[in-house]
N, C-alpha and C positions, 0 to 999 in steps of 0.2 A: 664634773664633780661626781665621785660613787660613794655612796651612801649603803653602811650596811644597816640592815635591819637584823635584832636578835629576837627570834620568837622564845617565849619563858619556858616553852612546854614542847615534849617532842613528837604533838601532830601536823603531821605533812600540812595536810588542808589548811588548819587554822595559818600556817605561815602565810600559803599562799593567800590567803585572804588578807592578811596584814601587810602584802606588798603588795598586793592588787589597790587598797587605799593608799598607801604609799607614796605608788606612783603616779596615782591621780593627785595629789598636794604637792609633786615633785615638781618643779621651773622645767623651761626647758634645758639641756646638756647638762641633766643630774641622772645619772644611774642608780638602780636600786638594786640591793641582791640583799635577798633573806637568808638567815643563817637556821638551821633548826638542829636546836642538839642533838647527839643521839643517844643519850641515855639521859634522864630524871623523869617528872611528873611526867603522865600525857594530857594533865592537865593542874594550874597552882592553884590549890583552893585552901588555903590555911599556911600556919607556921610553915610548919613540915615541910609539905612541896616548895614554900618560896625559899627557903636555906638551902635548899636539892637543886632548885632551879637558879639559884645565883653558881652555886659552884659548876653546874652543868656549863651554862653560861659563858662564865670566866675559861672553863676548860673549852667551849667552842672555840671562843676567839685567841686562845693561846695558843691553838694548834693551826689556825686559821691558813693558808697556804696557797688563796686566790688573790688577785689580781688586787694593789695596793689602795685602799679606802680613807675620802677624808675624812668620815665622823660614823659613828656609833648611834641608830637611834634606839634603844632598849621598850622591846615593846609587853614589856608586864605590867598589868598597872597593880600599885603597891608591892609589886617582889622587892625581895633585894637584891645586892648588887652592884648597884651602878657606882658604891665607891670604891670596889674595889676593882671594876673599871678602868674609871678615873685612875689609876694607879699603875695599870696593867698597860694599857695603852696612849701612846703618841698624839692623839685627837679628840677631838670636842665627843664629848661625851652626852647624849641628852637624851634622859629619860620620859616616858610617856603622862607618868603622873604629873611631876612635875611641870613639863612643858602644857599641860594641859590646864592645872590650877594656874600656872601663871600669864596663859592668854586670860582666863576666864576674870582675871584679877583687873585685867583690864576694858573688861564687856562690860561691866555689873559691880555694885560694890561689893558682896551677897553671892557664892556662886554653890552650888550643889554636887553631889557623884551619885550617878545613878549607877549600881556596880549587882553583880551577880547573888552568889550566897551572902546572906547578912556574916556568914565567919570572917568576911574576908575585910569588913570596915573597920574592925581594929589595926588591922594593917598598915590599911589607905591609911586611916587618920595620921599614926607614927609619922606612916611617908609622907605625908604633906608639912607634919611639924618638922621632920628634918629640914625638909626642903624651906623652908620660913613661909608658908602660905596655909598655913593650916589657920589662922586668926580670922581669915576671909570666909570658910566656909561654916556655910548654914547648916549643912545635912550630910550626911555618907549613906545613903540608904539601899539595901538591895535588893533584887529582883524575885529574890527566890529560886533563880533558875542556877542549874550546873552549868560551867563554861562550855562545856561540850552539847549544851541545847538548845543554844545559840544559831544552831543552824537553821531553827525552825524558826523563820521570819516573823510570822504573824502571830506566833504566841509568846516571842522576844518584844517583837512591838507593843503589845497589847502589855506585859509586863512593866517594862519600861516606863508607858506612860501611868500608867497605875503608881508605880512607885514615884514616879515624877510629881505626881501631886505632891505627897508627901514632902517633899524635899523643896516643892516650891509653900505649900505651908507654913513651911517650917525658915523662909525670906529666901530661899533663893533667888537670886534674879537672873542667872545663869546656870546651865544643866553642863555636866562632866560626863562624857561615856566611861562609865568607870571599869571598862573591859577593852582589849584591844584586839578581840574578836567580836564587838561591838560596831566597830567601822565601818563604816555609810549608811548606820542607823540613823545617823544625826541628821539628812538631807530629809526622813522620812519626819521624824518629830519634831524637830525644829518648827516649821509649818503647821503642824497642829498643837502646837505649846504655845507659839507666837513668840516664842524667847529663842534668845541664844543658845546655838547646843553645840560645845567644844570637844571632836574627836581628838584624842591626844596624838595618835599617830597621824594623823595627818598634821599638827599642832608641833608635833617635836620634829618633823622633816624641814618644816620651814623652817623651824630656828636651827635645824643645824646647817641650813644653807646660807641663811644668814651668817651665822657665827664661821665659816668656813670662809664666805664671800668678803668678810672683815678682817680676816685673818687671825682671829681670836681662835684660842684653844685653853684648854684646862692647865692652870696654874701651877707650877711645879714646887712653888712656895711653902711650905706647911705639911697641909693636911692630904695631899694629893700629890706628895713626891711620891718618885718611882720606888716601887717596895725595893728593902735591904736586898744585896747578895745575900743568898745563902739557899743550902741544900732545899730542897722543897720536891715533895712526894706527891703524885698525884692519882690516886685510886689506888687500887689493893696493888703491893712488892709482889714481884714477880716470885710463883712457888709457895702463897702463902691464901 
């Protein structure tokens, strides 16, 4: 089974970091390969970059040209996207927020997102009410930190848990990485929280091996048919 991963944003490192977790949640005989745009954000932290980074996104995997994939995991948490995905592509489609609220849904009645800049929990919230799981959470709270300073372990950690309070305050009884340059935070705080702490990217790999393993895929029914024929432009016409 190969598994792509889409990073939101176009730095190298943060991919490699999101398929370095990846592949540690991955069974055995699942292959993983990270896709990284090469043009939008270098990193999504608002509106702006998440509408830049779904169309980045959608243009990665429409020109996509490696070795044939059974499932999509989409590793932004709160970007957009994933339904026009869903639309674009042949396979199980499974985003990180999503897959992440709805382990969580099942940990705890109560679940929490501990997530980066406070700009970015408007976001998450919408995505989880898309997704139908937004009634279950307690809190969206963020770190304070930029996604790009995430690197620094120990002042990620130390944020994390600070704003973890809050969100357990406030009934969580399950913690959300609410970043997916956040991955393999959870094995640290978990243990010092004493609660469940759901990375999503490790959370949407499984259920897309699942949903591959079943032979289940996205519904062509409705709202997730293949987009119409017709002419479609994609970045600036050539000469202009």
């Amino acid at each position: 089974m190969r598994i792509v991963v889409t990073n939101c944003n176009t730095t190298q490192e943060m991919t490699e970091e999101i398929v370095r977790g990846a592949r540690a949640a991955a069974g055995p005989g699942t292959t993983v390969t990270g896709l990284t745009p090469t043009w939008g954000p270098e990193s999504a932290e608002g509106w702006l970059d998440s509408y830049l980074s779904a169309a980045a996104v959608l243009d990665t995997l429409r020109t996509y040209d490696g070795p044939p994939y059974d499932a999509v995991v989409m590793a932004g948490f709160g970007e957009h996207g994933r339904e026009g995905v869903r639309e674009l592509v042949g396979v199980p489609v499974v985003d990180i927020t999503e897959a992440a609220a709805h382990l969580a849904c099942l940990l705890g009645r109560r679940y929490g997102v501990v997530t980066t800049l406070e700009r970015s929990c408007g976001q998450i919230e919408d995505s989880l009410a898309t997704a139908g799981v937004a009634r279950n959470c307690a809190a969206i709270v963020g770190t304070g930190l930029n996604v790009l300073d995430l690197g620094d372990d120990e002042r990620t950690e130390a944020a994390f848990l600070a704003a973890a309070e809050r969100a357990c305050a406030a009934g969580a009884e399950v913690l959300v990485l609410g970043c997916a340059g956040m991955t393999g935070l959870q094995r640290v705080v978990g243990e010092k929280l004493g609660l469940p702490v759901v990375d999503g990217v490790g959370a949407a790999v499984k259920l897309a091996e699942s949903l591959v393993a079943l032979g289940l895929t996205t519904s062509r029914v409705g709202s997730y048919a293949e987009p119409l024929p017709k002419r479609r432009t994609w970045g600036r016409p050539a000469g202009r």
